[in-house]
N, C-alpha and C positions, 0 to 999 in steps of 0.2 A: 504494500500500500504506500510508503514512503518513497519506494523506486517511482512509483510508478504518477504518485503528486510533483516529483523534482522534478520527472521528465516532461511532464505536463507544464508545470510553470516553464521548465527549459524553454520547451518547444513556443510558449504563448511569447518568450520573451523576444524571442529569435523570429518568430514572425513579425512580432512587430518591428524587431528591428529591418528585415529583410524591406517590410513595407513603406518604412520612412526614409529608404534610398531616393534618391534623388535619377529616373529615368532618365536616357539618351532623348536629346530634342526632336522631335519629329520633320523628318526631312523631306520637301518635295520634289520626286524622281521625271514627274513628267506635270506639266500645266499646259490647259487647252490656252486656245484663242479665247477673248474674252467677246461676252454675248450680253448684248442690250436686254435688259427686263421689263419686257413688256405688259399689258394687260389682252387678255382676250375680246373685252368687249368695252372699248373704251367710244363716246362720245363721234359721231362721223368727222374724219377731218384732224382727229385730234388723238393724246394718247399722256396718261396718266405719268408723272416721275414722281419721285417718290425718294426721300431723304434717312435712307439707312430704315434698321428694325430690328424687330427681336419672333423668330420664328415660336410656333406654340402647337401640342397635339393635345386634343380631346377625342377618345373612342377612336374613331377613325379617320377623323377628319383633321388635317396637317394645313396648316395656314401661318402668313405673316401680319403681326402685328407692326405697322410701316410709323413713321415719323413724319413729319411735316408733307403733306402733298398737296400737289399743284397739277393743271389741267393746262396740258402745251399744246405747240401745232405737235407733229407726229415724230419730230426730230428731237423734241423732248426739250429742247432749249428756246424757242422762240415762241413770242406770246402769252408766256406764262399768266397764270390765276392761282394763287392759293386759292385753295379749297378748304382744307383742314389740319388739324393739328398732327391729328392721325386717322390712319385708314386700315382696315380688315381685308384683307386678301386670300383666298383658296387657292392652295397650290393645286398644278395642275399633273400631268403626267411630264412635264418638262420643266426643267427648274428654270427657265427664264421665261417662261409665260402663266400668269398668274389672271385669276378670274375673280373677280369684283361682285359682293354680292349687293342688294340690293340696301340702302341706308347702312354703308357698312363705313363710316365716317365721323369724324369727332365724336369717339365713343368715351365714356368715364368723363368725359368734361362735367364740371359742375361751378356756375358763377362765375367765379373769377379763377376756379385752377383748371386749365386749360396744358395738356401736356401727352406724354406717350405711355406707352402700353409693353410691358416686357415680357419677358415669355409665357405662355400664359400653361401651366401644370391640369392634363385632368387627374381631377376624383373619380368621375365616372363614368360613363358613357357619351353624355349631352354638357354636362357642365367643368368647368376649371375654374382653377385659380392664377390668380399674375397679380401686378402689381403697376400703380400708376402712380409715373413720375411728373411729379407737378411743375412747372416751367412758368408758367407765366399767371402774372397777375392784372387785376383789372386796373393798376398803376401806370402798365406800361413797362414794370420794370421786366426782364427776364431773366430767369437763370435757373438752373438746376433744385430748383428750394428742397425739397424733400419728396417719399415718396408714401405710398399705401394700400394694403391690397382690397382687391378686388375680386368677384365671381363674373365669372364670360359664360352666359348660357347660349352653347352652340347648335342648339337641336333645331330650329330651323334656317334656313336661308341667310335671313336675318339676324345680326350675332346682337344679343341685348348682354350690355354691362351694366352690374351693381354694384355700387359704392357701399362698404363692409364700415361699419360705426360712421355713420352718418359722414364719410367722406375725412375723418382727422387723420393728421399723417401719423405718421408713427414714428420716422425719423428724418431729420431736416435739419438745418445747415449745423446745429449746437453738436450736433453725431458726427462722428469720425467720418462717416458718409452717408448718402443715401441710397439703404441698402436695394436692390435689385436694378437700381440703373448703369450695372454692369454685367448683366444676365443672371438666370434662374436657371437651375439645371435639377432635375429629378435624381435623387442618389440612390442606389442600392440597397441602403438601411430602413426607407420608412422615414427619410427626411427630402426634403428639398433644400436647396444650398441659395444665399443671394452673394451675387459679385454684388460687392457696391466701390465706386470711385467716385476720387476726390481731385478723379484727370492729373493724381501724381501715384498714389498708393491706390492699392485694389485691399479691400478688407471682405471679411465674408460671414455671412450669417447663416443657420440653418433652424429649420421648425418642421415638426412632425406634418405629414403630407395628409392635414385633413382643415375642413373649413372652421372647425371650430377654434383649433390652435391656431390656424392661420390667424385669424379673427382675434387674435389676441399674443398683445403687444410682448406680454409678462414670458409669452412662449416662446420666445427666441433666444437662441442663444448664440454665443457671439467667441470666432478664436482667437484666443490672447498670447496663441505662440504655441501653448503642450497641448489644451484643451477646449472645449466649449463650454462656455459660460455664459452667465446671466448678467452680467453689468458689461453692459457694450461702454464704457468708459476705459475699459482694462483691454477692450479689442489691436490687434496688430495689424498688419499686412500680410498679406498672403503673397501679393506682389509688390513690387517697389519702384519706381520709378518707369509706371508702367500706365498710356492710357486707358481708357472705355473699350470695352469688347464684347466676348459672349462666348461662355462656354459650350460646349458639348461632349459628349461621351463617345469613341471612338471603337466601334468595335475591332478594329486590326489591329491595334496597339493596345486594346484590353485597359485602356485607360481613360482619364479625362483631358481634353485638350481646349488650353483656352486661346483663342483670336483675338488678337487686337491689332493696335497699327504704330506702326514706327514713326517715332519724332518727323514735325514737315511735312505727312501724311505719306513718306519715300516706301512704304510699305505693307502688306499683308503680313504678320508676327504671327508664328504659333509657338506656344511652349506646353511643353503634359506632364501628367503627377499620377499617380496612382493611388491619389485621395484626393476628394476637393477640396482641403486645405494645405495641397502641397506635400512635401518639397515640390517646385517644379524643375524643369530643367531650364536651360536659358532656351534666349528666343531666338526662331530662327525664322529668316526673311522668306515667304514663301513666293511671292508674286510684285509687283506695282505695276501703273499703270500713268507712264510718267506724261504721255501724251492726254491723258485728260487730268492734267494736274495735278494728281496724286489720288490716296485711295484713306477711307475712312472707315473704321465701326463696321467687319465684319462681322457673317454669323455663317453658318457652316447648315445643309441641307442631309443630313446622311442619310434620310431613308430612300435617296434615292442607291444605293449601294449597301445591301445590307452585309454584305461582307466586311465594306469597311476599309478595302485597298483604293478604291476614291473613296473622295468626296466631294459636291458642288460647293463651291465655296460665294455668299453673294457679298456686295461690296458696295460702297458708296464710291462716285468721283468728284473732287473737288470741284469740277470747272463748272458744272451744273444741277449739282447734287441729286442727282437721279443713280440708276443701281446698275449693277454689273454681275455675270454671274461666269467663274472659271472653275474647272473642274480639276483637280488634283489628286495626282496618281503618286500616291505615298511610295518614299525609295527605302525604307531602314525597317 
């Protein structure tokens, strides 16, 4: 009984340590040409652009939750109209054409917080959870102020969003960051994870994957470096001197990989961990796209490859802040 408790602790000790190595960076062996992201049924004459996002699955249905959108001639630069803060998109069977449902536009807005939408988690079949990042006030002023979550009921056409405690954020500018305005990623455990930045450090929060801990503040707990805790005053970085991005889980590398973008916008960054608290590995340049000015706030598509040796990767361009979508053929 004593052999057999040492070796058991042995072995729990030795996994963990095995686990909190710090993996090889993920390297891109081959990158398509890059391809305009369109909508399928946009306005005659005209064609939707669309300012970065944070991709979300509920049951079956795989959609992007977009950023600022505007309604152009078909070139996607000329004549522009905002429209909204944010917009609902169904992916389609091709990761650069995306289907528009009907009133699927400045959703979660309420009065004066006006903002976007990040990954959106389901619970069940029709419904999830995400998280809205408030940006603007009825001032005028803009900026990142805090964020708060949300339920996305996707069951029909029409995607309706409710505001969880009457719309209060939960953490805003006094917090280390505001959590999930650097993506949301579903864990392996029975938790959901939030990036949150402060566009210099990435910190991270997590809360058991149901609406009612969602729905409450006191359930998050927050890493201070060893462990997860309850007083986000004690929170660290997970990343460091690193922008806004958006995790994903990687099936070919069995890990988590997070995207983001290199100082200048000179790039597509991935680096991965095999926990979503890290270690991570450093970052390595996967792509840019220096002819439209640079590239910004990717998010990665992987159910199009469930393998997992690609992935679609989508992307913002500086010159016109509309989207991009290249596909990446993992070399390591």
């Amino acid at each position: 009984m004593f052999l057999f408790t040492s070796y058991t602790v042995a072995f729990t000790a030795l996994a963990s340590f095995v686990s909190a190595q710090t993996p090889a960076a993920p390297i891109a062996s081959v990158v398509s040409d890059p391809t305009n992201v369109t909508s399928d049924d946009p306005p005659a004459g005209k064609q939707y652009s669309r300012d970065s996002g944070f991709p979300g699955t509920v049951g079956t249905k795989s959609f992007t939750m977009n950023y600022d959108t505007s309604l152009c001639d078909t070139d996607e630069t000329s004549n522009c109209v905002f429209v909204a803060t944010n917009s609902f998109v169904d992916h389609t069977a091709n990761p650069a054409i995306v289907h528009d449902p009907p009133n699927g536009m400045n959703l979660c807005n309420t009065g004066d917080q006006l903002g976007w939408v990040t990954n959106v988690i389901g619970v069940n079949s029709t419904h999830g959870v995400g998280f809205f990042t408030n940006i603007t006030h009825a001032n005028g002023a803009e900026s990142a102020h805090g964020s708060r979550p949300i339920i996305m009921d996707v069951s029909n056409d029409t995607p309706v969003c409710t505001n969880i405690d009457n719309a209060v954020e939960f953490w805003t500018l006094s917090n280390h960051a505001a959590y999930s305005n650097g993506g949301v990623i579903n864990g392996t455990d029975g938790y959901i994870y939030l990036y949150g930045t402060n566009n210099t450090d990435i910190y991270l929060a997590r809360v058991l994957l149901n609406v009612k801990s969602v729905s409450s503040l006191s359930a998050y707990q927050y890493w201070n470096g060893d462990a997860f805790v309850s007083d986000e005053s004690a929170a660290t970085p997970v990343l460091t001197n690193t922008y806004g991005g958006s995790p994903f889980f990687s099936t070919h590398y069995n890990s988590y990989v997070y995207l983001s973008e290199a100082a200048y916008f000179a790039g597509v960054l991935a680096a991965r961990a095999d926990q979503p608290q890290g270690p991570f590995s450093s970052f390595t340049n996967l792509f840019n796209d220096p002819d439209r000015g640079g590239v910004y706030l990717p998010y990665a598509l992987p159910q199009y490859d469930t393998t997992g040796q690609t992935v679609a990767i989508v992307y913002s361009v500086v010159d016109n802040f509309s989207q991009r979508v290249r596909t990446i053929t993992w070399g390591n």
